[in-house]
N, C-alpha and C positions, 0 to 999 in steps of 0.2 A: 471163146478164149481170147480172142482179139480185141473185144471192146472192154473185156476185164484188162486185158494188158494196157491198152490205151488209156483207160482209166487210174490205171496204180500209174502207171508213169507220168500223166498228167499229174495230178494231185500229188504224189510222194517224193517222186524224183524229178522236179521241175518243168517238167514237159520238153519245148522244145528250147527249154535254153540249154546251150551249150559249157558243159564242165570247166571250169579255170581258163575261160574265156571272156574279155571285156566285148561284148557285144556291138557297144556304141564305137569303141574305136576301129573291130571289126570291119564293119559296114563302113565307116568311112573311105578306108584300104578297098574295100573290094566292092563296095557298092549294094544299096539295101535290098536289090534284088537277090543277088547271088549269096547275101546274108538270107536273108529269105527260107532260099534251098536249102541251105546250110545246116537252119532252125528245122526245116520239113524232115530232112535225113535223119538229124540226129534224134527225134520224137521215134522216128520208124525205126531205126536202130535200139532204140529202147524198148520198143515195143517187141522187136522180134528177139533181145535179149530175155525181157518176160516168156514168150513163147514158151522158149527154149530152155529158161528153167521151169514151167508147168511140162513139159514135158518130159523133160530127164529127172522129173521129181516124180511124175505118174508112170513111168515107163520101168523105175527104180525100185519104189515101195510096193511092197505089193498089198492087195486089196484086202479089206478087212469084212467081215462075215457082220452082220447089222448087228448079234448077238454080241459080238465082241465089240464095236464102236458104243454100243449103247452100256457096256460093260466098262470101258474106259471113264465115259464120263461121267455115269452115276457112281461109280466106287471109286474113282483117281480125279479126274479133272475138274469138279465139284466140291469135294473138301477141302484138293488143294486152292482154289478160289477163295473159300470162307476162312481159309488160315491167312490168305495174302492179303484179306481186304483187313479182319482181325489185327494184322500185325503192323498193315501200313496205318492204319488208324491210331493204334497204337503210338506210334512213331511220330505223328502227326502230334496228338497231345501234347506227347512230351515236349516237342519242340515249341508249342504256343507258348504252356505253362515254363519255356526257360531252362529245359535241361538240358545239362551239355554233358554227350556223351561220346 
C-alpha cells in the first residue's frame, strides 16, 4: 500500500513539489537544504493522505462475493465501455469531418 501510494503521488500529484508554492524563491528565503525537507515532508504527507484514503475506502465498502465482481463487469462495466468508446468515436468523427454541434 505504500509503494502504490508513493507511486500515484509521485507520477499524478507532483511528488514532492510543493502545492502554490515558488520553489526557487522558496529556497533562496530559507535555504536548499531546508527546501529539501520541505520537498521530503510534503511527498510523505501525500503519501500518508493516499494511505488514508485506501483505507477508509476498504474499511468503508464492503467486500464483494467474486460471483458478484465478475457479474459487474461481464453485464455492467463491459458494455458500458463498448457504448463509451462507440460514442466517443463518434464524436471524434464528427468533429474531423466539421460538425458543429
Amino acid at each position: 500500500m505504500f509503494i502504490s501510494s508513493a507511486v500515484m503521488a509521485t507520477i499524478f500529484f507532483g511528488g514532492f513539489d510543493i502545492p502554490f508554492v515558488n520553489d526557487a524563491s522558496l529556497g533562496q528565503h530559507i535555504g536548499q537544504n531546508w527546501l529539501a525537507v520541505l520537498e521530503g515532508l510534503t511527498l510523505f504527507v501525500k503519501v500518508v493522505g493516499f494511505i488514508f484514503f485506501f483505507m477508509w475506502v476498504r474499511w468503508t465498502i464492503p467486500r464483494f462475493r467474486y460471483d458478484q465482481l465478475m457479474n459487474l463487469g461481464w453485464k455492467t462495466l463491459i458494455p458500458l465501455s463498448l457504448i463509451n468508446m462507440v460514442v466517443t468515436g463518434f464524436i471524434l468523427l464528427l468533429k474531423q469531418n466539421h460538425w458543429h454541434f
